[in-house]
N, C-alpha and C positions, 0 to 999 in steps of 0.2 A: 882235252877234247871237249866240242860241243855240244849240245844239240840245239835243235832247227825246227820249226813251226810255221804257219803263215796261217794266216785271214783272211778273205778278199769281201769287199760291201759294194753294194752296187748301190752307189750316190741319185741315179735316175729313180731307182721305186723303193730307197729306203730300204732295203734288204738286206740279208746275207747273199752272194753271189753264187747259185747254187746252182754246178754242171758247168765251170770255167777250167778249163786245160790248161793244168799248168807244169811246167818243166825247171829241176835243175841241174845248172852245169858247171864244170869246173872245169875252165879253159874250154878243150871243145870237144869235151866228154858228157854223156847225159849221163845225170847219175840218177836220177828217177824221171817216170811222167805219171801223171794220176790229175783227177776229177776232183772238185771242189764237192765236197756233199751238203746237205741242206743248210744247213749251218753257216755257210758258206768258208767251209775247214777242210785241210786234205793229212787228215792223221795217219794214213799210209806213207805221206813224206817222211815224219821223224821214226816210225815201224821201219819203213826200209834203210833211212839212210843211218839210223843210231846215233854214234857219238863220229861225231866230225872232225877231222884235223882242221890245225888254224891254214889258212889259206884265203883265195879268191874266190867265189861265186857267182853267181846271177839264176837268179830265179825268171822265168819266164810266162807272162801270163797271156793267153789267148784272150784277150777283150772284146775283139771285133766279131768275132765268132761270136763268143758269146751274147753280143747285143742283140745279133743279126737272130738268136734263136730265140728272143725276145720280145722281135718286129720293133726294133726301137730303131726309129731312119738313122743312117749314117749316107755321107757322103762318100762319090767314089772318086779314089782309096778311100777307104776310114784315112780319119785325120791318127786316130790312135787304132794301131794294127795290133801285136804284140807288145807289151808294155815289158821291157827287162828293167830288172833293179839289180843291180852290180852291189854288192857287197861284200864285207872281208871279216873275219871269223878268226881273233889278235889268239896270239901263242900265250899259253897257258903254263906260269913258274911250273917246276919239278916240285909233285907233292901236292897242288892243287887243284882244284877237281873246275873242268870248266865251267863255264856258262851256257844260260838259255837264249839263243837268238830266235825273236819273236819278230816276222819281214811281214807286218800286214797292208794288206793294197785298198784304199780308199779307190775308187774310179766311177767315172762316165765316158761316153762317148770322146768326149772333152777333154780330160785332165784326171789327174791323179795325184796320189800324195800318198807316202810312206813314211814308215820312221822305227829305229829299232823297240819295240813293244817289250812285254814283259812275260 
């Protein structure tokens, strides 16, 4: 088993992205939703969700909202509405203790970039 964490930065003002809704899912199950807090961190994800089996994912983050409570222009639609990152959480030998999956969200209105963290 694993555990799960995330980050979100808001690339527009240099920040931690603090007050973004984020969701995740396993198939089309929510298994949590919660708030980014100052830091731009949601430590209630790995609190509620603990040790994770290996499987499918996607975390889901509310970006457009978020900008919009910013006042940062977007276009209508936003170009980036919800931003999901699909990721997968590999089976873990009998006997070995899993790992830490770290899914943090770089973004702007624009574009985004992820990558398994530490």
């Amino acid at each position: 088993m694993s555990t799960l964490s995330t980050h979100v930065l808001d690339l527009v003002s240099g920040k931690p992205a603090a007050g973004m809704a984020i969701s995740l899912w396993a198939g089309h199950e929510c298994l949590f939703r919660g708030v980014t807090n100052v830091d731009g961190r949601c430590p209630e994800l790995g609190q509620t969700t603990g040790d994770m089996q290996s499987g499918s994912y996607r975390l889901e983050f509310a970006v457009a909202d978020y900008f919009r409570t910013r006042d940062v222009a977007l276009s209508d639609p936003p170009f980036l509405d919800v931003v999901p990152i699909a990721f997968g959480m590999a089976q873990v030998a009998p006997g070995e203790k899993g790992g830490h999956y770290h899914v943090p969200l770089l973004v702007s209105p624009y574009g985004f970039s992820t990558y398994r963290g530490s």
